[in-house]
C-alpha positions as CSV (number, residue, x, y, z in Angstrom):
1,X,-140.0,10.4,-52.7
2,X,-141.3,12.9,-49.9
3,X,-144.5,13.7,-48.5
4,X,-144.4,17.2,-50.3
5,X,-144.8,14.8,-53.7
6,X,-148.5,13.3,-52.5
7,X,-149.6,17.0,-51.3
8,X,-148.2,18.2,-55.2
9,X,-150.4,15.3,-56.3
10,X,-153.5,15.5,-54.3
11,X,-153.6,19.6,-55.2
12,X,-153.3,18.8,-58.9
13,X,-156.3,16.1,-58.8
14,X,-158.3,18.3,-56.2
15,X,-158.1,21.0,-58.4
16,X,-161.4,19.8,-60.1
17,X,-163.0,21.4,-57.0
18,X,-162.4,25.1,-59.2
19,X,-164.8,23.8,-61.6
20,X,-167.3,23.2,-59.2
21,X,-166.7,24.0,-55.5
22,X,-168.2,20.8,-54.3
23,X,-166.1,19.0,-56.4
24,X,-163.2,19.8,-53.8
25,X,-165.1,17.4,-51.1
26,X,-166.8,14.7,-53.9
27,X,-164.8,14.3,-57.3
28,X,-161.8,15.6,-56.1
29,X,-161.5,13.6,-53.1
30,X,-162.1,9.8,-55.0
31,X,-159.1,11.5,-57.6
32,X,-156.6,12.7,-55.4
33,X,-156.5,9.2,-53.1
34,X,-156.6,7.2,-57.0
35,X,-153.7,9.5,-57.6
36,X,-151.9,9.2,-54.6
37,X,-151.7,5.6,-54.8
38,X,-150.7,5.2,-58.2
39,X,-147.9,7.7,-57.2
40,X,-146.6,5.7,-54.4
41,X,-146.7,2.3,-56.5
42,X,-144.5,4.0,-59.2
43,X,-142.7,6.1,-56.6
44,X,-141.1,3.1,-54.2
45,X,-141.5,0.6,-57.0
46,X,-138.3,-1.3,-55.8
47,X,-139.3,-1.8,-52.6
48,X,-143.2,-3.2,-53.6
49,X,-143.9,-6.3,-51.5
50,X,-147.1,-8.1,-52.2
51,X,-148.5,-6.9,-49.4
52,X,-148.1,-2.7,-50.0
53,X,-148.6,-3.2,-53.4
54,X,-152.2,-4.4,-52.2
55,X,-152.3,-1.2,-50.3
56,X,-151.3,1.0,-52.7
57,X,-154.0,-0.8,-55.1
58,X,-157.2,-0.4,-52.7
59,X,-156.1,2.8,-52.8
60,X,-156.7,3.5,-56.4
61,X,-159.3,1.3,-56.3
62,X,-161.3,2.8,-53.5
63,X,-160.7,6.6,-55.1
64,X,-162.0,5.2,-58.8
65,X,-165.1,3.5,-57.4
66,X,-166.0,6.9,-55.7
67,X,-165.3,9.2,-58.5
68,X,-167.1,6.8,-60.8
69,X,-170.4,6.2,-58.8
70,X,-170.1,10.0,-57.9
71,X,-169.9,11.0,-61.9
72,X,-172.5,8.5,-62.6
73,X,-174.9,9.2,-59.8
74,X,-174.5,13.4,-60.5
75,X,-175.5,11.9,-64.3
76,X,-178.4,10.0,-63.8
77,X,-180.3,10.3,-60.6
78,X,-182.3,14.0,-61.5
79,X,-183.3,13.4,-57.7
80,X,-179.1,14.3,-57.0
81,X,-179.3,17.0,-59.4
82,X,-181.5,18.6,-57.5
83,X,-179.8,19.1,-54.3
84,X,-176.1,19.5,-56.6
85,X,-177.6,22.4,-58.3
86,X,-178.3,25.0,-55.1
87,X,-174.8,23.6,-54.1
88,X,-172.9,24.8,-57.3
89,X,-174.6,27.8,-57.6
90,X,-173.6,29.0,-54.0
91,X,-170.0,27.7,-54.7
92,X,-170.0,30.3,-58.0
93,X,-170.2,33.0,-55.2
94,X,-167.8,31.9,-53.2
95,X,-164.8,34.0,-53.6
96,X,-161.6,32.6,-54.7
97,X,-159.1,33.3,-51.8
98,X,-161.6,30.9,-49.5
99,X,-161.9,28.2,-52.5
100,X,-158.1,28.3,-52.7
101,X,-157.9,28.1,-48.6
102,X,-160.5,24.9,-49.2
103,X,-158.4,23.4,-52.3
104,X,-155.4,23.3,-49.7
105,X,-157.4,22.2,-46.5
106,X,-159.0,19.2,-48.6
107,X,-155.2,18.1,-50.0
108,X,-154.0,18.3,-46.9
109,X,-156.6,15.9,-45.5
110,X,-156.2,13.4,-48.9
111,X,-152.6,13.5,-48.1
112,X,-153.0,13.1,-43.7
113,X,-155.4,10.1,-44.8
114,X,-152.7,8.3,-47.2
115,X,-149.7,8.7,-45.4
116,X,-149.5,5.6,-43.7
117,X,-149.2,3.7,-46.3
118,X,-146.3,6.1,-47.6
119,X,-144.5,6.0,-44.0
120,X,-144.5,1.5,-44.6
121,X,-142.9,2.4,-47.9
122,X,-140.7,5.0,-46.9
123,X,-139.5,2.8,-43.8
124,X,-138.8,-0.2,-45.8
125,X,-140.7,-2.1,-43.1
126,X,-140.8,-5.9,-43.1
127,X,-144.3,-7.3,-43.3
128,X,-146.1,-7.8,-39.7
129,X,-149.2,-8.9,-38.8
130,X,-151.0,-5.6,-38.8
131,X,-150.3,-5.0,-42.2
132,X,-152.4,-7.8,-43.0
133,X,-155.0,-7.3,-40.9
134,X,-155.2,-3.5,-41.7
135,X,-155.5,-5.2,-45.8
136,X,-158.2,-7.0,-44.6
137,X,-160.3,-4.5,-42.7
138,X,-160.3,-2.2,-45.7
139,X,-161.4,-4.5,-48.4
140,X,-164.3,-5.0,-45.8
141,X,-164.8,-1.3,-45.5
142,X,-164.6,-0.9,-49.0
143,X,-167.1,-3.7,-49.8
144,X,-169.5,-2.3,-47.7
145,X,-169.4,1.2,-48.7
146,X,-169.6,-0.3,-52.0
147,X,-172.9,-2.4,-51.0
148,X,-174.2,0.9,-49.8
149,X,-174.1,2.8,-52.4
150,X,-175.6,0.1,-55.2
151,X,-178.1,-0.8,-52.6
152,X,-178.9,3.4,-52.4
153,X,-179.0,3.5,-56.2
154,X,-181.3,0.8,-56.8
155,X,-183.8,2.4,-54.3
156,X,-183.8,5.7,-56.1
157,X,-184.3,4.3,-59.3
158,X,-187.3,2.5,-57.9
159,X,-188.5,5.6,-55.7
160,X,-186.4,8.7,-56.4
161,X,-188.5,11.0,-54.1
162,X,-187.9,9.0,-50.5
163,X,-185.7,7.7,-48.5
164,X,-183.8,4.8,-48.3
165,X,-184.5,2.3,-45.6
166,X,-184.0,-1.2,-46.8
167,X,-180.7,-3.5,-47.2
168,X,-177.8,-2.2,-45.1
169,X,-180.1,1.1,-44.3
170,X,-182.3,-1.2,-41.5
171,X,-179.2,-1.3,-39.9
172,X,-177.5,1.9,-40.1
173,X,-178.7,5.2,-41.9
174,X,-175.4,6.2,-43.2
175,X,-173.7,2.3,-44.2
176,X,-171.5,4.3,-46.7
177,X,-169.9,6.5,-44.4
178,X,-169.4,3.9,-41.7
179,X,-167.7,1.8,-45.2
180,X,-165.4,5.0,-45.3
181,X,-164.4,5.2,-41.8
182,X,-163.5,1.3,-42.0
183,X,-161.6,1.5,-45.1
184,X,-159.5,4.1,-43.2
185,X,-159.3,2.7,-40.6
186,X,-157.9,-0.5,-42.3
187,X,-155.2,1.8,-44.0
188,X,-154.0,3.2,-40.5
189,X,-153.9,-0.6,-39.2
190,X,-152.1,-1.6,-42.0
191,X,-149.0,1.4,-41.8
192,X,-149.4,1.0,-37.5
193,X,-146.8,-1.2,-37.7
194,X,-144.2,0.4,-39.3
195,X,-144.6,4.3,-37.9
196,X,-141.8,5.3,-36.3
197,X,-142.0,8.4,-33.7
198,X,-143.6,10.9,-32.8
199,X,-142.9,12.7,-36.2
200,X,-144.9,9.9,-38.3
201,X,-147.3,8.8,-35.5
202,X,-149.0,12.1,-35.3
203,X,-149.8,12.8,-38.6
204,X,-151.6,9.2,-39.3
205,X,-153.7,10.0,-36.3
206,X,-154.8,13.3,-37.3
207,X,-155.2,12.2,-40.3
208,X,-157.9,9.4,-39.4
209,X,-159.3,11.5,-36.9
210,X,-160.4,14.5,-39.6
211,X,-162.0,11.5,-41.3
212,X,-164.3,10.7,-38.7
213,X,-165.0,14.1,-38.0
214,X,-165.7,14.4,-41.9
215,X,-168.1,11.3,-42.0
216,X,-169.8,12.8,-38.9
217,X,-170.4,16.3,-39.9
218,X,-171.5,14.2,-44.0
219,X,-173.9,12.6,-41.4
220,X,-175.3,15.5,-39.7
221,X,-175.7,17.3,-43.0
222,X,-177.6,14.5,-44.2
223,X,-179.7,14.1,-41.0
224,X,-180.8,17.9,-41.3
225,X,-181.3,17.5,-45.4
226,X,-183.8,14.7,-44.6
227,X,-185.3,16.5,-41.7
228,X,-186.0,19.1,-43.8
229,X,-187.6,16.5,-46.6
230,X,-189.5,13.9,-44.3
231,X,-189.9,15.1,-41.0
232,X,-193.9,15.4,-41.4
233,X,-193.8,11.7,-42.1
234,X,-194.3,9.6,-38.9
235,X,-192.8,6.8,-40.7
236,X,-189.3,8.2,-41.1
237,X,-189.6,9.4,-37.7
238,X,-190.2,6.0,-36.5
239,X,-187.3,4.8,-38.8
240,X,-184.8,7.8,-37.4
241,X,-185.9,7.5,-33.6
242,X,-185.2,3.3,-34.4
243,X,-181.9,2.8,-36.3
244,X,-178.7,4.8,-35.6
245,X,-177.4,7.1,-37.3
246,X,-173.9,5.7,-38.4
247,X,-172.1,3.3,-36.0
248,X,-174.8,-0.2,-35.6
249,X,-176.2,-1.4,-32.7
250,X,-175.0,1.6,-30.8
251,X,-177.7,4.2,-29.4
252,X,-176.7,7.6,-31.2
253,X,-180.0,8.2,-33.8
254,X,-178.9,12.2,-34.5
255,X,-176.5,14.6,-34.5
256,X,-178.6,17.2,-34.9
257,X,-177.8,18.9,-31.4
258,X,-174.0,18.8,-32.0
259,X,-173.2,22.0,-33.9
260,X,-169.8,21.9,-33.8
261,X,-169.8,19.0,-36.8
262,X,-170.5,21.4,-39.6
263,X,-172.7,21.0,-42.0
């Protein structure tokens, strides 16, 4: 099994994005990583330890749960539906050379953000501590992005025009995406030990660091979104200018300035 056989897979399941150009970042995303580790469980079958099946599991797990709560959330929350709408009607006039050049960019990244749990396979690598530590810090990123999102649901049930600020949002105003970057973190842990070379070293880096610049840019997008919403209200200043943005207990509260994350 190569590498070219997760990209075929991530471009099938990303394909949803042609249906709706958003779908490329959201739907298509949570499908493709599902996908991808389903396909290396059944790929390298034989040589399945209890410890990468585990990773090959959180990997379907953690695509399902997003493409679920993202399916559910697009279906109930008309707050959602709002901001989705102006987003899928600009993506309709997008033309289709740049949402092909997009469909490739975002399999590219599922299939960067995977691969080092198809380099442990692929290496036949003997279990090491890092493995299970990287096991470990995942289902912790996972739970907490998980956390996040339930805790974010429940408050726009109760208050679907505001902002969320209880829970894990005192802390941090983007606990989901600091769930994401641990999860992925976890997964690049857990294949560290069994990279070998430049050749396989390289493209787990990259493919953590797009990621992280992901979340960031997700974060400034959101920052400028509520800006935009409640920035009259002294209250959400208070609550902006007093909890950070995305990594706790360190001082960054926006990334407004920093135009170079898109958004």
């Amino acid at each position: 099994m190569s590498y070219w056989t997760l990209l075929a897979v991530s471009l099938i399941f990303s394909a949803v994005g042609f249906i709706g150009y958003v779908y490329f970042f959201s739907l298509g995303y949570g499908l493709s990583v599902a996908a991808i580790g389903a396909a290396l469980a059944i790929g390298f079958w034989q040589r399945l330890t209890a410890g990468t099946l585990a990773a090959c599991m959180l990997l379907v797990i953690y695509g399902l749960r997003l493409a679920g709560y993202l399916l559910i959330r697009e279906k109930r929350r008309p707050d959602y539906r709002k901001i989705l709408s102006p987003e899928m009607e600009r993506g309709k006039k997008i033309p289709l050379g740049f949402k092909a050049l997009m469909w490739a960019a975002c399999a590219v990244l599922y299939t960067l953000e995977t691969i080092p749990v198809y380099f442990r396979l692929k290496n036949n690598a003997a279990p090491d501590p890092l493995l299970y530590v990287g096991l470990g810090v995942s289902v912790c990123g996972l739970i907490l992005e998980t956390a996040a999102d339930i805790q974010k649901s429940a408050a726009k049930k109760k208050a679907p025009g505001t902002y969320v600020s209880t829970g894990l949002y005192r802390w941090v105003r983007c606990p989901n995406y600091l769930g994401e970057l641990i999860f992925w973190l976890g997964v690049l842990l857990h294949g560290a030990g069994a990279l070998r070379g430049p050749g396989q070293w390289i493209p787990a880096l990259m493919g953590y660091a797009l990621i992280v610049y992901v979340m960031f840019s997700g974060a400034r997008r959101l920052e400028l979104r509520q800006m935009r919403t409640y920035g009259s209200d002294p209250v959400f200043q208070t609550y902006a200018h007093r909890v950070p943005i995305l990594i706790p207990f360190i001082p960054l509260y926006s990334l407004e300035k920093y135009k170079w994350l898109m958004a």
